[in-house]
N, CA and C of each residue as an Amber inpcrd file, in Angstrom:
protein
   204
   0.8490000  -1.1620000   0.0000000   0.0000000   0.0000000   0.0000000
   0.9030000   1.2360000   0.0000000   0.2700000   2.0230000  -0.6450000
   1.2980000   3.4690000  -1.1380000   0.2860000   4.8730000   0.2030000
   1.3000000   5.7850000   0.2760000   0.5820000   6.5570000   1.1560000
   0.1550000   8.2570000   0.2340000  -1.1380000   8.2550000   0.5060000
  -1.4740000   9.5350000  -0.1370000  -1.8390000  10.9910000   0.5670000
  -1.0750000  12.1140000   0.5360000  -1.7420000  12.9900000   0.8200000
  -2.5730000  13.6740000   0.7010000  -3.9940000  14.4420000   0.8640000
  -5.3590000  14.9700000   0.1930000  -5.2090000  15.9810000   1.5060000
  -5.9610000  16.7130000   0.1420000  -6.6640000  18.1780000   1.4520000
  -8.3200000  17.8370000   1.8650000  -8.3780000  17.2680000   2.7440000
  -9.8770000  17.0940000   3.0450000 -10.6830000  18.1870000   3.9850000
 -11.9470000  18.5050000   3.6360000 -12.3580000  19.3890000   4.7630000
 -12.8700000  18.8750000   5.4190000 -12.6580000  20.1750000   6.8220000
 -12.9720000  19.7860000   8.2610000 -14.2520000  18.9900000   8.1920000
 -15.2260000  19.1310000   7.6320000 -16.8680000  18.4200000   8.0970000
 -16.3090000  17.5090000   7.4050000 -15.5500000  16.8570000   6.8830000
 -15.6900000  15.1360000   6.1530000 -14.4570000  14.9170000   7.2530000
 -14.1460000  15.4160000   7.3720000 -12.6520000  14.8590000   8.9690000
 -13.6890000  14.8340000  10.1350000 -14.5080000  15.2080000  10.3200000
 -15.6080000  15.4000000  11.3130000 -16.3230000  14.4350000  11.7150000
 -16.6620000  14.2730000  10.0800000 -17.6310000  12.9290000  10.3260000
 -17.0040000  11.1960000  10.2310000 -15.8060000  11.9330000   9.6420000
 -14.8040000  10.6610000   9.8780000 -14.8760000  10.3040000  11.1030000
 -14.4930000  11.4660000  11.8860000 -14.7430000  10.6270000  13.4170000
 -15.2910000  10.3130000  14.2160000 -16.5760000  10.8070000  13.6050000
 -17.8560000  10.0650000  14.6320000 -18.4860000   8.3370000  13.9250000
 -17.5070000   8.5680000  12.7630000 -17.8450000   6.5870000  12.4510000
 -16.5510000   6.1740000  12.6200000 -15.6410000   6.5340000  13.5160000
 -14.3730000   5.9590000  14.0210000 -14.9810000   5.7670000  15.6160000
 -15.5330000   6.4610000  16.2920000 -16.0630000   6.9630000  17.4910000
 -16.8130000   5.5160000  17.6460000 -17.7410000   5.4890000  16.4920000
 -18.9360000   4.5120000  16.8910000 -18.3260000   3.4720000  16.4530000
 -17.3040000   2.9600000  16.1400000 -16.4140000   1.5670000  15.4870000
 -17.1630000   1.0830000  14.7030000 -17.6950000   2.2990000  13.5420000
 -18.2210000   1.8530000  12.3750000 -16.7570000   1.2600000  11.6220000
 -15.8240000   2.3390000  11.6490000 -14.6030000   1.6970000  11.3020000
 -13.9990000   1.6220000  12.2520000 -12.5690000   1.0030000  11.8500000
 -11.2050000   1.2450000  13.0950000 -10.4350000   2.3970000  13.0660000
 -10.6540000   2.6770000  11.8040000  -9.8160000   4.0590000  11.6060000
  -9.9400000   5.3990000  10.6660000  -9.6780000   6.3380000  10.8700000
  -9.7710000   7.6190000   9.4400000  -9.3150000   6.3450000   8.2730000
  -8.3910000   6.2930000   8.0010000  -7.3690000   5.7340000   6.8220000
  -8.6820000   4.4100000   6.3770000  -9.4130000   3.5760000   7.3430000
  -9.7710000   2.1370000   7.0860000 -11.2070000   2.9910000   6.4110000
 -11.8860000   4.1050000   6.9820000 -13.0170000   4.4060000   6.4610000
 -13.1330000   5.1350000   5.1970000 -11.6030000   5.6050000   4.4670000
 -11.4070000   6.1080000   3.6970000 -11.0390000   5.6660000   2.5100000
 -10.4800000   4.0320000   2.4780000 -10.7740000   3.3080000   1.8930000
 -11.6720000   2.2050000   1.3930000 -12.2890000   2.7220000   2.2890000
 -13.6920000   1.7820000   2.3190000 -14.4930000   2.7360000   1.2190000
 -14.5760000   4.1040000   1.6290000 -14.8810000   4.9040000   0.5890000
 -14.5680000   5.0500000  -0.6710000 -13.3290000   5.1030000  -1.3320000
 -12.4640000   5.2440000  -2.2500000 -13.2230000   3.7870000  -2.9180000
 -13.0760000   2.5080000  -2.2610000 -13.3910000   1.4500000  -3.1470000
 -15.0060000   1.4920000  -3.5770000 -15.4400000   1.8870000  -2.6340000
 -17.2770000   1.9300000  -3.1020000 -17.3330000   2.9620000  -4.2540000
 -16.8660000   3.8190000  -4.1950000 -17.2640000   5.0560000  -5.8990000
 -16.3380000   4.3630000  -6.7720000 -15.1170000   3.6590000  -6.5190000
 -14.7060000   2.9210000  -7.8820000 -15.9530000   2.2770000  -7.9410000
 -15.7130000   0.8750000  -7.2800000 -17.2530000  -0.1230000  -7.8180000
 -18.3410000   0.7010000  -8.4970000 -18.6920000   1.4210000  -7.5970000
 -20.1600000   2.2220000  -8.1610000 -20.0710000   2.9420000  -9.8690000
 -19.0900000   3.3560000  -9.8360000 -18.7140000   4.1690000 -11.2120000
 -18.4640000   3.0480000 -12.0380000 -17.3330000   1.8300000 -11.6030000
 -17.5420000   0.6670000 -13.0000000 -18.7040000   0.5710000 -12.9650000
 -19.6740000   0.3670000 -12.1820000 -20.8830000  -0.5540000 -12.2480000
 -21.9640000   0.3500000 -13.5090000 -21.9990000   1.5410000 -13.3090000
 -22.4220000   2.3930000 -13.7380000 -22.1350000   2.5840000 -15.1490000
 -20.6500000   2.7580000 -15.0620000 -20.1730000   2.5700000 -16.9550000
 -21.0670000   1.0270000 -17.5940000 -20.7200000   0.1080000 -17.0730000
 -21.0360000  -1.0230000 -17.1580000 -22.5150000  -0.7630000 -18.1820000
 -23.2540000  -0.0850000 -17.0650000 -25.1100000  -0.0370000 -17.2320000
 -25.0700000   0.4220000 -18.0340000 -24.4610000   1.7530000 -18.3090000
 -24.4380000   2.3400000 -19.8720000 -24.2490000   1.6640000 -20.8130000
 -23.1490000   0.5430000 -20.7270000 -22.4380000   0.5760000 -21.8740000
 -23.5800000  -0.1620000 -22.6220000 -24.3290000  -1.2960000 -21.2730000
 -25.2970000  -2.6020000 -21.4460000 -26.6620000  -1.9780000 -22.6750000
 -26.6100000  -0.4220000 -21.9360000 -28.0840000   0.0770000 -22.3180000
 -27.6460000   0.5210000 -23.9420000 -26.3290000   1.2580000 -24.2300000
 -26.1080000   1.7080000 -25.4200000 -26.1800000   0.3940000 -26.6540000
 -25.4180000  -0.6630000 -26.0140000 -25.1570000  -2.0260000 -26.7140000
 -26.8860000  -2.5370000 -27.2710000 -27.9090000  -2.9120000 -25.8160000
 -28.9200000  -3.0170000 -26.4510000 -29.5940000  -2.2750000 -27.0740000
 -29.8780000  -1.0010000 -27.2760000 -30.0420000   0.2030000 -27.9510000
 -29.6100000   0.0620000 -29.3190000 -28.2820000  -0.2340000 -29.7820000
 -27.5750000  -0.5370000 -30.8300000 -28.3400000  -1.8940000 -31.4630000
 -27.8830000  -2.9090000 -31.1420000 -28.8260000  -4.3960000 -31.5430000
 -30.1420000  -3.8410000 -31.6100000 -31.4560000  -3.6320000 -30.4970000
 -32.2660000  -3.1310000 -31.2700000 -32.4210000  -2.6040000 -32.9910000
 -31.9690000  -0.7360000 -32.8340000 -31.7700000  -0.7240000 -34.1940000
 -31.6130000  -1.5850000 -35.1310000 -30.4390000  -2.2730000 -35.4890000
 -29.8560000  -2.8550000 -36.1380000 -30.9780000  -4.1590000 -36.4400000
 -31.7530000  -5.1100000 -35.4130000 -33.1090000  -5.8490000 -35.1640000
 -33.7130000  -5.0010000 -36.7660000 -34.3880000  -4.3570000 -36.0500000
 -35.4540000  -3.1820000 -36.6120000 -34.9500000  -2.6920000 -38.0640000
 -33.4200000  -2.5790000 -38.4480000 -33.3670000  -2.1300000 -39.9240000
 -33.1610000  -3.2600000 -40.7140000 -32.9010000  -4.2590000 -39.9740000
 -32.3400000  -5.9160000 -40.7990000 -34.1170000  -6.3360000 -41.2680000
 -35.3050000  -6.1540000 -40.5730000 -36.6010000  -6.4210000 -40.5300000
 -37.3160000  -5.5370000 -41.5480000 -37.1320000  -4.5570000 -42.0540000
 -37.4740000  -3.6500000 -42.4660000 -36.2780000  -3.5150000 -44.0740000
């Protein structure tokens, strides 16, 4: 693991520590990667949906002008 520096503001350092407080996590660093990995996932997942919706979108058409 590599170490990164960020400028974060105070209310997200804030609330970092009231889910460090409540041992939602163990730590700033553990809840911050917990973060970091959920908006990757979420964003592939997301490209993903697009790509699924453009692809069937495409075949459609293509259905529809091969029929025609």
């Amino acid at each position: 693991m590599r170490m990164l520096s960020v400028f974060i503001p105070e209310s997200y350092i804030e609330s970092l520590d009231i889910l460090v407080a409540e041992e939602i996590f163990p730590n700033r660093s553990e809840a911050i990667r917990s973060a970091i990995r959920d908006l990757i996932r979420n964003e592939i997942l997301l490209k993903d949906a697009v790509t699924k919706r453009k692809n069937k979108k495409q075949f459609e058409k293509q259905s529809n002008q091969e029929q025609n």
